[in-house]
PLY file of the C-alpha trace (Angstrom):
ply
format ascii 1.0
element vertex 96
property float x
property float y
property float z
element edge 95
property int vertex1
property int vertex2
end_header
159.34 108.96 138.82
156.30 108.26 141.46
153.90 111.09 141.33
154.61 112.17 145.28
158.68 111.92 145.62
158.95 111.31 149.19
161.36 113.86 150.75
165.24 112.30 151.12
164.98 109.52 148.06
166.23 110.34 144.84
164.43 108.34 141.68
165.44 107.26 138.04
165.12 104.40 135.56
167.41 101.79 135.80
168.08 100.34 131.96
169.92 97.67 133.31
166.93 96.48 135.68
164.48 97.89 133.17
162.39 99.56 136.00
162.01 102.59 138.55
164.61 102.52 141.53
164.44 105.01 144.59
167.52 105.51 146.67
167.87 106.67 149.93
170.10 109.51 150.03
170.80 109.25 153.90
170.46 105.30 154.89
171.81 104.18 151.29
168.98 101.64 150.88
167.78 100.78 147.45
164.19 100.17 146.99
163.40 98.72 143.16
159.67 99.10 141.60
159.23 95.06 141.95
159.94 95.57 145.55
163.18 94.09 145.74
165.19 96.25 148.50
169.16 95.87 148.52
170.77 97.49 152.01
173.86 99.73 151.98
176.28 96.53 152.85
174.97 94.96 149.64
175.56 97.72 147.76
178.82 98.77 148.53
179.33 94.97 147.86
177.90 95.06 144.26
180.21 97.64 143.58
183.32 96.51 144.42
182.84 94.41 141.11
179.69 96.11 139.42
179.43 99.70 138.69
175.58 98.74 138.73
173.39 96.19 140.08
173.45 93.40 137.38
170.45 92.40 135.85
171.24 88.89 136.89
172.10 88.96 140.46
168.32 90.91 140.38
166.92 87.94 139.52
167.89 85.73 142.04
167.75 88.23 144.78
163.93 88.99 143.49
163.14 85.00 143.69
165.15 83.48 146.26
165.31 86.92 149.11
168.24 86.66 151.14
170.77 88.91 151.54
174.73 89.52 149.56
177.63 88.62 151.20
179.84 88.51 148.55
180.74 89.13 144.90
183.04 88.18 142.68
184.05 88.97 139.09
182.95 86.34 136.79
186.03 85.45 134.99
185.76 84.82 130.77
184.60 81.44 129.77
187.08 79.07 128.54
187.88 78.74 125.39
186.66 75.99 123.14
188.94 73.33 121.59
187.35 75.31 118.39
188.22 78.32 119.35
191.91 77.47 120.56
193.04 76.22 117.54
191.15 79.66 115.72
193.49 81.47 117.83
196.47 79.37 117.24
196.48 80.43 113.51
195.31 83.79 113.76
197.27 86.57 111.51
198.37 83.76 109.12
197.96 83.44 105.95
195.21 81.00 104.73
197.37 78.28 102.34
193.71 76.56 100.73
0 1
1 2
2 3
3 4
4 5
5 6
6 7
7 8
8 9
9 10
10 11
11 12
12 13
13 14
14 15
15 16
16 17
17 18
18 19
19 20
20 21
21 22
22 23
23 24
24 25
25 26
26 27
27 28
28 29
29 30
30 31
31 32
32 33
33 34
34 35
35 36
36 37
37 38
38 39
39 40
40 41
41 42
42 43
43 44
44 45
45 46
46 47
47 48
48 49
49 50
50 51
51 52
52 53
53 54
54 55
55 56
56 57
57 58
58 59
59 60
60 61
61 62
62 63
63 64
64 65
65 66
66 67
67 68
68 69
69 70
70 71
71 72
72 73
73 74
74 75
75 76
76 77
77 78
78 79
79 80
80 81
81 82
82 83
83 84
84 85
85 86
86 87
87 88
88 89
89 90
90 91
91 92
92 93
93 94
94 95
């Protein structure tokens, strides 16, 4: 927490980000500690997949600027070949 909270933000640690975040209680704007500033359309966008601001998406917003438009959840890689035929025989009983 900054050592003069400015009236109307509301500060904490973000694990996730691994640094100091203030919110804006009234405008919803999102200021981080590495100066990277997400708007209340970007937000409500992170969330509709995110429950917080992934550490990832941080990353390239920090680099590249720019704003959010959209999100999407990131489906679950496919599987291997390896790991198809794993699952194929999974719950039998090994015969070697």
């Amino acid at each position: 927490m900054p050592k003069n909270p400015k009236p109307g933000w509301e500060y904490k640690y973000s694990e996730e980000l691994k640094q100091e975040i203030a919110y804006h209680k009234e405008t919803g704007w999102v200021f981080c500690e590495d100066r990277t500033k997400y708007s209340p359309k970007e937000i409500a966008e992170i969330k509709k997949t995110q429950k917080n601001i992934p550490e990832k998406i941080h990353k390239i917003k920090n680099l590249f600027g720019g704003e959010i438009v959209k999100t999407e959840k990131v489906k679950d890689k496919p599987k291997s070949k390896k790991e198809e035929s794993e699952d194929k025989y999974a719950g039998l009983p090994e015969i070697w």
